[in-house]
C-alpha positions, 0 to 999 in steps of 0.5 A: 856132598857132591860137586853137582850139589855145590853148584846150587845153594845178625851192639850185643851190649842192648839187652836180650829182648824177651822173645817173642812178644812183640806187640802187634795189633790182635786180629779177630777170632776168626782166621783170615785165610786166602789162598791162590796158585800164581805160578807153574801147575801141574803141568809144570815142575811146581806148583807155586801157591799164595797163603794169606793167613791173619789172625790168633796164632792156633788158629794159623797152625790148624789151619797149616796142618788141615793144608798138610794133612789133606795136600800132602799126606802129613803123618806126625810121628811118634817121638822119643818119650824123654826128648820130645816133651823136652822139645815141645816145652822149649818152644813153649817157653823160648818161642811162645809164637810157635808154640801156639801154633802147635797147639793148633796143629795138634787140633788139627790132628787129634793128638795130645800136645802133651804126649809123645807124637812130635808136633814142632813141624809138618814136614813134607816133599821130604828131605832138604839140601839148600845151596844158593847165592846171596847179596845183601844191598845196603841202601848206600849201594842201591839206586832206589836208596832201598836195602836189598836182600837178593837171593838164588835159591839152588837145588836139584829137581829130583825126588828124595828117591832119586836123589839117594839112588832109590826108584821113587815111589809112584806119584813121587814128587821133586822135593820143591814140587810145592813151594809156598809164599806165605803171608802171615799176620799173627797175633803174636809175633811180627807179620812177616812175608816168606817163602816155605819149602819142607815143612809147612808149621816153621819151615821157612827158606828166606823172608822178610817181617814188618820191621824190614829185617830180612833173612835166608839160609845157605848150605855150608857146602865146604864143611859138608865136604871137607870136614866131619859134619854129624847131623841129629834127625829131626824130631831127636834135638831140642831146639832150633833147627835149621829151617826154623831159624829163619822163621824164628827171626822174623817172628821175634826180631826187629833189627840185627842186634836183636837177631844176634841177641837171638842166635847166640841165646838160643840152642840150634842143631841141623837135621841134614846139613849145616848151614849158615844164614845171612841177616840183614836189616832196612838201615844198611848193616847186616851179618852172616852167622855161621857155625864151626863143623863142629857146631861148638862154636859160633861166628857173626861175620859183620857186613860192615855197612857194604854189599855182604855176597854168601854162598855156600862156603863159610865166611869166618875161615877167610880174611879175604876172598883171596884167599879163598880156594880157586877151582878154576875146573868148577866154575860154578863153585862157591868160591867162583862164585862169590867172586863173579857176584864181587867183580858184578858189584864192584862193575857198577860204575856209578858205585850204585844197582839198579834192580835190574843190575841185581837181577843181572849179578844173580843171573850170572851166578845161576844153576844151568848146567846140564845134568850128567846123563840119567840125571835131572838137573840142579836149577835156580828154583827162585830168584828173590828180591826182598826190598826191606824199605818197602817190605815187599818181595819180587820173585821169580820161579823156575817151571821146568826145562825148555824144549829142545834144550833152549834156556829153562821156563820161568814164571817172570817176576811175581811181586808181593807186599806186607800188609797189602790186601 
């Protein structure tokens, strides 16, 4: 992975709690769905859609597949005969929530869940790369005494096309040209809110559930780069891939233990790249999971109760940010960084952050270089606030570049709450 592309970006002692069932009040039969753009258009490098969806599981993932089908040209493709049964039956007995969700995706498209067309995911915009900047705020550090998840999400703004060194195709578009912040009530699983990139069934970059547990990915950059990395296609593996953990912990997971029960219970795999996710919870405790290169074993790096700062290196292999390499020549490294989010934390005088100091620590560390001629730009495509006190996200999204290379469009902060109508 390039230079360019590192720019961007949960006591195990409680018994396993059976996944997947929590109880939640059941909805009517009939799917609530609303639906609203509430940023950018197509004038604008995305489009940045509302979904509401309250009600039986099937009927949320037909109507995730109608949306994929009829927006995005959506095609299911035709599995391995051995793998993709065995893919389908892992997540109707490890994660029934999803599992019914497919049910209603297969609706939608007229298949046979039970044959060999693959219906765990609807993927669109193509391919993905995450690298991003992440705080976790325990309460204790925060002015409004609320946990605090704050996240940038960095990536390019080409096309998969352009990004492979291919002439994309006509009407071609960025690969985060359609994001979606998506509230979701189920009738198993716990209501959660989140941002959904890549695939539209279980696809989700960060987010946060009723139970204030809060989550996001991050790309493990360093083992990308300096270590042998083998990723199984999509649609090979059985299990969890890397955008599906996410969802898969707001749906099941009401506190980090429980999410660290979950992780180490469960297979994952990755698709396009390694990553790592940061987990924390509304009581002030979080942790990073991660895994080595060789995805042979895994690592809980614990926050310890602090701010917990992640980007796009892997925690466990440091005992300090000291001694973390230095590349004094890339100042937006994942080292760099990670100490420009430290030294912003640690600056606040009176030991707590205001929002706005949040705000301000992520800027700092946000993608703004120009592009290498002939080339688009990275961006901080959004910057997420998830207050896991109040179950709400504020959220700011990238539009495009600014005229005559002032500082790019940005849409100003767009607020959302769980649970509200």
């Amino acid at each position: 992975m390039t230079t360019r592309r590192c720019l961007t970006a949960i006591s195990l002692a409680v018994a396993f709690v059976a996944l997947s069932r929590p109880l939640v009040a059941r909805p009517a039969d009939t799917l609530d769905y609303r639906e609203n753009v509430v940023a950018g258009g197509p004038d604008d490098f995305t489009t940045i859609r509302h979904l509401v969806l309250r009600g039986k599981n099937v009927d949320i993932g037909k109507k995730l597949a109608e949306i994929a089908i009829a927006r995005h040209g959506t095609r299911l493709a035709k599995g391995d005969p051995l793998v993709t049964p065995l893919r389908h039956s892992f997540f109707r007995d490890q994660y029934p929530a999803h599992y019914e969700r497919m049910q209603g995706a297969a609706a939608a498209f007229g298949v046979d869940l039970g044959g060999t067309v693959d219906v765990t995911e609807l993927i669109f915009d193509l391919d993905l790369e995450p690298h991003c900047s992440v705080v976790y705020y325990p309460p204790s550090s925060t002015e409004c005494g609320h946990a605090i998840l704050s996240r940038n999400y960095d990536f390019s703004t080409e096309t998969f096309a352009e990004m492979v060194g291919a002439k994309p195709p006509a009407g071609a578009k960025a690969m985060d040209a359609d994001t979606y912040v998506i509230e979701m009530v189920p009738d198993r699983g716990y209501p959660s809110l989140f941002v959904c990139a890549y695939d539209l069934l279980a696809g989700c970059m960060d987010g946060i559930n009723s139970k204030g547990l809060t989550v996001a990915l991050l790309a493990d950059d360093e083992s990308a780069s300096r270590h042998l990395t083998d990723p199984n296609p999509s649609g090979s593996a059985v299990g969890l891939g890397e955008v599906q953990i996410c969802r898969f912990l707001l749906d099941t997971c009401a506190s980090i233990d429980e999410a660290k029960a979950a992780l180490l219970s469960t297979k994952q795999y990755y698709s396009f790249t390694l990553c790592h996710f940061i987990v924390g919870d509304s009581s002030g405790h979080s942790f990073v999971w991660e895994h080595s290169p060789s995805f042979n074993r895994e690592y809980i790096v614990d926050g310890g109760g602090k701010p917990q700062i992640v980007t796009n290196h892997p925690l466990h292999r440091y005992a300090s940010p000291q001694q973390m390499p230095h590349e004094d020549a890339l100042p937006w490294s994942s080292y760099t960084r990670y100490r420009a989010l430290e030294s912003r934390i640690a600056a606040a005088t009176t030991g707590k952050l205001t929002i706005d100091a949040m705000k301000g620590a992520n800027r700092c560390v946000s993608a703004s270089i120009p592009a290498p001629p002939g080339s688009k730009p990275d961006r901080t495509l959004w910057h997420a606030l998830y207050d896991a006190t109040d179950r709400s996200l504020s959220i700011d999204f990238y539009l495009g570049e600014g005229a005559n290379g002032k500082e790019p469009r940005r849409s100003a902060y767009l607020s959302f709450r769980l649970g509200e109508k």
